[in-house]
C-alpha positions as CSV (number, residue, x, y, z in Angstrom):
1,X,42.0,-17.0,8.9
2,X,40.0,-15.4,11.3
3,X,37.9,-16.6,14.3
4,X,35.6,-20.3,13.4
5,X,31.9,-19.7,11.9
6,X,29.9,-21.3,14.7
7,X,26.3,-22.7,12.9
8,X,23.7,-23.3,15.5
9,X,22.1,-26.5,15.8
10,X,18.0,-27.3,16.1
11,X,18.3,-29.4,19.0
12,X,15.6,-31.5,18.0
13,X,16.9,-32.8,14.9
14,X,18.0,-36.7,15.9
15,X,21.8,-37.6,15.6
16,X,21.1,-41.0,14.3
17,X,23.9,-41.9,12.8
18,X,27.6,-42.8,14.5
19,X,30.3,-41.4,12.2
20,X,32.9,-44.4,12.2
21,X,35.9,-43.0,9.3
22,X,37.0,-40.3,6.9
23,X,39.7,-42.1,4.1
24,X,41.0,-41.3,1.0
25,X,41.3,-44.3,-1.4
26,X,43.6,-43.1,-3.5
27,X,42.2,-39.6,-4.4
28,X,38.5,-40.5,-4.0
29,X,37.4,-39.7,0.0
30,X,34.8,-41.7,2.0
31,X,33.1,-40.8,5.2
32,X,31.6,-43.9,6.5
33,X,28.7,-44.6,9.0
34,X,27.0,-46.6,11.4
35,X,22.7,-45.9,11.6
36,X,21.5,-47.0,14.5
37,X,18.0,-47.1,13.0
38,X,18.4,-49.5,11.3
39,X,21.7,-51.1,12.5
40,X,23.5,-50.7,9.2
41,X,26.9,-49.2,8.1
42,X,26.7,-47.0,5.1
43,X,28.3,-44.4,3.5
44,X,27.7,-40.5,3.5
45,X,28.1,-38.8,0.0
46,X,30.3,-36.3,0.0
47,X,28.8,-34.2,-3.4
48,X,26.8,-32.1,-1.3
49,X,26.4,-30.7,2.2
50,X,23.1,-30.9,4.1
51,X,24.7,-31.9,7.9
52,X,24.2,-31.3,11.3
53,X,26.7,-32.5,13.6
54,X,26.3,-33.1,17.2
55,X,29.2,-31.8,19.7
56,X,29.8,-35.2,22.1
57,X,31.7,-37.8,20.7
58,X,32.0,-41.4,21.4
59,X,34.2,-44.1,20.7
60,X,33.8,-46.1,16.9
61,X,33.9,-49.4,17.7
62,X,35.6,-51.8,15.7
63,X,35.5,-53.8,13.2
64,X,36.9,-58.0,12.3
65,X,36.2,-60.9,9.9
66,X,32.8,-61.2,11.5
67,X,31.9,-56.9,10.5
68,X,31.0,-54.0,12.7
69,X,30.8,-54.5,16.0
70,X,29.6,-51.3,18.3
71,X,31.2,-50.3,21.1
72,X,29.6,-51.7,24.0
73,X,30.2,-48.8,26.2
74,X,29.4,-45.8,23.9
75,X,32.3,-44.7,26.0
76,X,33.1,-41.1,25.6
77,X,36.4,-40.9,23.8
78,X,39.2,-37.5,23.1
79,X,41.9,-37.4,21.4
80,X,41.5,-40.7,19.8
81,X,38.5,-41.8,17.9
82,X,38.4,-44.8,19.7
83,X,38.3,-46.3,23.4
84,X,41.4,-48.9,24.5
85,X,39.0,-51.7,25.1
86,X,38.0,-51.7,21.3
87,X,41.3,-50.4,19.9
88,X,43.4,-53.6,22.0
89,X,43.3,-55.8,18.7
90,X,44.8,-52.8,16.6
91,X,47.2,-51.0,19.4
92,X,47.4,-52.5,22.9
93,X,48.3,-48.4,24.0
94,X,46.6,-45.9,22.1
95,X,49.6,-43.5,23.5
96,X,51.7,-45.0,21.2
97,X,50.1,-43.7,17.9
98,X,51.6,-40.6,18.8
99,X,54.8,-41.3,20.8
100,X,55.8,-45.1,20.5
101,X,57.3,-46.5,23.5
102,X,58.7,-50.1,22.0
103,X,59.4,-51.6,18.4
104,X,56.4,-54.0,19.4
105,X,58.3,-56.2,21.5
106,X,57.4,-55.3,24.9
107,X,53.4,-55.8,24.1
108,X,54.1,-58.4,21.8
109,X,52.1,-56.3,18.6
110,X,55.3,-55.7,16.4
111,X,52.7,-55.9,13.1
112,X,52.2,-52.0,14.3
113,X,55.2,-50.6,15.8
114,X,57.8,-53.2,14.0
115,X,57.4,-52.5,10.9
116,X,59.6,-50.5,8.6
117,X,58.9,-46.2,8.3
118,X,59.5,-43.9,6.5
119,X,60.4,-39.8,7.6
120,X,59.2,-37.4,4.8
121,X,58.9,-34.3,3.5
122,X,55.7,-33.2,2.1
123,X,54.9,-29.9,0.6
124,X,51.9,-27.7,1.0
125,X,52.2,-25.3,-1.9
126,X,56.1,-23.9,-1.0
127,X,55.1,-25.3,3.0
128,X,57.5,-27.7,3.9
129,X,56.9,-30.1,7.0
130,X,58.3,-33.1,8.2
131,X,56.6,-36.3,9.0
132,X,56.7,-39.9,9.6
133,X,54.6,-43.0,8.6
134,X,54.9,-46.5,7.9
135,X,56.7,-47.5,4.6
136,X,53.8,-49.1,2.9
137,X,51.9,-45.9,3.3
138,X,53.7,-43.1,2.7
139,X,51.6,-42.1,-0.5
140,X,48.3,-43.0,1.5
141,X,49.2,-40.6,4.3
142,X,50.3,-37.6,1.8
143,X,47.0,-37.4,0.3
144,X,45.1,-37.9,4.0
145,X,47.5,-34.8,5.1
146,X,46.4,-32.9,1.4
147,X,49.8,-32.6,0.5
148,X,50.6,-31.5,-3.0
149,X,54.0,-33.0,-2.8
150,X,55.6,-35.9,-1.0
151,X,59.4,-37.7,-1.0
152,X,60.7,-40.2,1.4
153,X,63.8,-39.1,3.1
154,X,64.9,-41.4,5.8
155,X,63.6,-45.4,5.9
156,X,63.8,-46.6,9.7
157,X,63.5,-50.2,11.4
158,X,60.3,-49.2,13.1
159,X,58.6,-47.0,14.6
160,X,59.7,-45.2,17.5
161,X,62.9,-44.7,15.7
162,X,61.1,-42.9,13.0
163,X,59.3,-41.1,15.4
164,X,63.0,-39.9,17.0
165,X,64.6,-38.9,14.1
166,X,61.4,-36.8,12.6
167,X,61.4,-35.1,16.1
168,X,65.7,-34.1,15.7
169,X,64.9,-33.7,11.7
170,X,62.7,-30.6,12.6
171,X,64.9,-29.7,15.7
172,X,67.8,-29.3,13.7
173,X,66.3,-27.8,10.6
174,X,63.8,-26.0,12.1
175,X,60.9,-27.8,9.2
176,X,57.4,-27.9,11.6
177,X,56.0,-31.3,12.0
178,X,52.5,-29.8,11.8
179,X,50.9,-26.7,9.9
180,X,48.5,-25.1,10.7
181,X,45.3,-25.1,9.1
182,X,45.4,-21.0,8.6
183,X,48.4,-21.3,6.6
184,X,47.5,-24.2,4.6
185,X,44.0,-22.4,3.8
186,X,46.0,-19.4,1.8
187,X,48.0,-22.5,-0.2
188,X,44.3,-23.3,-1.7
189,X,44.1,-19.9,-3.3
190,X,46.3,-21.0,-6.4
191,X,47.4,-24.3,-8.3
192,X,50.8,-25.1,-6.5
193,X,53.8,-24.8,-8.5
194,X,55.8,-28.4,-9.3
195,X,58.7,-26.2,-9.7
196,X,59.0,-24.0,-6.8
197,X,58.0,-26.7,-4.8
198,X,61.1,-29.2,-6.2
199,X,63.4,-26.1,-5.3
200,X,62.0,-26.0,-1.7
201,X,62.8,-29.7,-1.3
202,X,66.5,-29.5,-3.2
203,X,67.3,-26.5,-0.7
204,X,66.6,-28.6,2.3
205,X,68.0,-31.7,1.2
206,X,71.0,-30.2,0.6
207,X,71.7,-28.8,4.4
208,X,70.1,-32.5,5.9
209,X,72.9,-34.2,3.5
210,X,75.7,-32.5,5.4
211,X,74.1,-34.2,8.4
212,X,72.6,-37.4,7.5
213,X,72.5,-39.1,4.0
214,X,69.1,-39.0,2.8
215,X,67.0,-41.9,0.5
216,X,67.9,-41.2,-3.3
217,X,64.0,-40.9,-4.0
218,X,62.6,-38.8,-6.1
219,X,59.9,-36.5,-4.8
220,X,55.8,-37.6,-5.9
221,X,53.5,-34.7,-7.0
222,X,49.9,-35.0,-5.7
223,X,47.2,-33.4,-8.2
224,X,44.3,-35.0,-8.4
225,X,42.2,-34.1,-5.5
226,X,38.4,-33.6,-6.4
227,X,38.9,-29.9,-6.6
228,X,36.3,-28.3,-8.6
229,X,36.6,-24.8,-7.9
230,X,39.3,-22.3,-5.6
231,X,38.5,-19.8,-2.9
232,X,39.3,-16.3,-4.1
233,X,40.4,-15.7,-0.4
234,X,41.5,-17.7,2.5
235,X,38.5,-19.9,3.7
236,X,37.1,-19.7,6.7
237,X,37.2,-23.0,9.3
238,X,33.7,-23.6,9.9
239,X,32.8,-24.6,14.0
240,X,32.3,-28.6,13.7
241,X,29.5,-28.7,15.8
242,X,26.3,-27.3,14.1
243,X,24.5,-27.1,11.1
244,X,26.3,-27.0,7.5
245,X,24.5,-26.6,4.3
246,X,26.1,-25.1,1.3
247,X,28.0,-26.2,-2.7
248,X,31.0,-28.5,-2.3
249,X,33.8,-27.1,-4.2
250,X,36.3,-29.5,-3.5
251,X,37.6,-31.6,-0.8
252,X,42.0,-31.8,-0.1
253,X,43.2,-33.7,3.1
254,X,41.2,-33.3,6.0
255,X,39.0,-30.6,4.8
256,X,36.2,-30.2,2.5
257,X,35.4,-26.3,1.2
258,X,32.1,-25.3,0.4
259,X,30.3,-22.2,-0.1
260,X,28.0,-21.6,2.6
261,X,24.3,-20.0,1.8
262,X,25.6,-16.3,2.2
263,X,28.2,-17.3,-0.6
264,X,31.4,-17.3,1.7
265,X,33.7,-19.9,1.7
266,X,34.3,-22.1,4.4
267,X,36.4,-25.0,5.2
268,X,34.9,-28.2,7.1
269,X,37.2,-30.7,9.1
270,X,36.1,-34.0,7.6
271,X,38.4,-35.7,10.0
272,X,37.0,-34.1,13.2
273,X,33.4,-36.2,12.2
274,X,34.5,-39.7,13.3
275,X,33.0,-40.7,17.1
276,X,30.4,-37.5,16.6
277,X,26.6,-38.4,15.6
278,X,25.3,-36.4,12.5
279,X,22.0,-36.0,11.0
280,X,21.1,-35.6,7.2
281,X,19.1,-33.0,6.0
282,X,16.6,-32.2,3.7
């Protein structure tokens, strides 16, 4: 994929509304909202693309029993969609989404970290990775990823041990924990192939059983992403920031792929929108 299609931005179109979420439920995606306007959440449809996105982002809030609630701050957030003042009632450290430092017993929140996992294998067309999640939402996580294919292979107590043997999974069998999203643009070109895809799993499952006995489960095919139409060439990844008009011809994972106005095809990060403020166009 070469270099990102930046779109400028009018700077006087008004951000003004607060991007809180992109989920899948089941195979249907939702990018919710909050409009300051008129102090509302809502959500965005995702049949057409008329956007402008601003560059800053700020934390999401949170919300309880009671409904949204703002962040008071607006504090500027990073990696994480949220600050740790509003993420406390979720995940006392926000660290520990990524690299879990307890089962939940040392900041007394083992509804997170305690919990049973899963490691897994999930396949981007004949891509293999490795990954980890908890048990209950192993399909849930698949589909957020755009996998095409998905099998558990080791259940762990919690989650820091999951995290542990994912990490010496991929060590040993050299299976990334991440790919790219170059490489998994060219898997969109064509419809995946259930069998190929079932020998890639069977020839890894094989060398990890002479190490470690894996889950007897079987492996899941994903198919029914709202995918209307397929590049004929490896999209492009669209900038984030800037403007974005163009046909929807699908949306897998993370990323949504359109056809911009010049008739290229592009790929936008859906999941890069939360804690940036976005406009609607006409």
């Amino acid at each position: 994929m070469p270099g990102r299609a930046v779109q400028d931005r009018d700077p006087h179109i008004p951000l003004d509304k607060h991007v809180l979420s992109f989920h899948w439920d089941g195979f249907e995606p939702h990018l919710v909202f909050y409009d300051r306007a008129v102090r509302k959440v809502d959500e965005l449809p995702l049949d057409r693309l008329t956007l402008a996105v601003g560059g800053t982002r700020s934390c999401v809030g949170r919300f309880d029993d009671a409904g949204y609630h703002p962040c008071p701050s607006s504090r500027p957030v990073g990696r994480f969609e949220t600050c740790q003042a509003c993420a406390s009632p979720w995940i006392p450290v926000l660290n520990c989404v990524f690299e879990p430092q307890c089962n939940g017993d040392l900041c007394d929140h083992p509804e997170f970290c305690g919990r049973k996992h899963f490691v897994y294998l999930a396949s981007f067309g004949n891509l293999l990775k490795v990954g980890m999640t908890s048990a209950g939402r192993l399909r849930e996580r698949a589909i957020e990823q755009g996998a095409d294919a998905v099998r558990p292979l080791f259940e762990c107590r919690d989650r820091r041990e999951a995290r542990a043997l994912e990490k010496e999974t991929s060590r040993r069998f050299r299976i990334p924990q991440e790919i790219r999203a170059p490489r998994v643009a060219r898997t969109w070109m064509g419809r995946p192939s259930q069998e190929s895809m079932r020998h890639v799993h069977e020839h890894y499952l094989e060398r990890i059983a002479r190490w470690r006995e894996p889950m007897g489960a079987e492996i899941a095919f994903l198919d029914q992403y709202p995918m209307r139409e397929l590049p004929r060439s490896p999209p492009e990844a669209a900038e984030v920031e800037g403007v974005h008009r163009g046909e929807v011809l699908g949306i897998k994972g993370r990323f949504m792929l359109y056809r911009d106005t010049r008739g290229r095809s592009r790929l936008l990060d859906l999941s890069d929108l939360p804690a940036r403020s976005i406009a609607v166009l006409e």
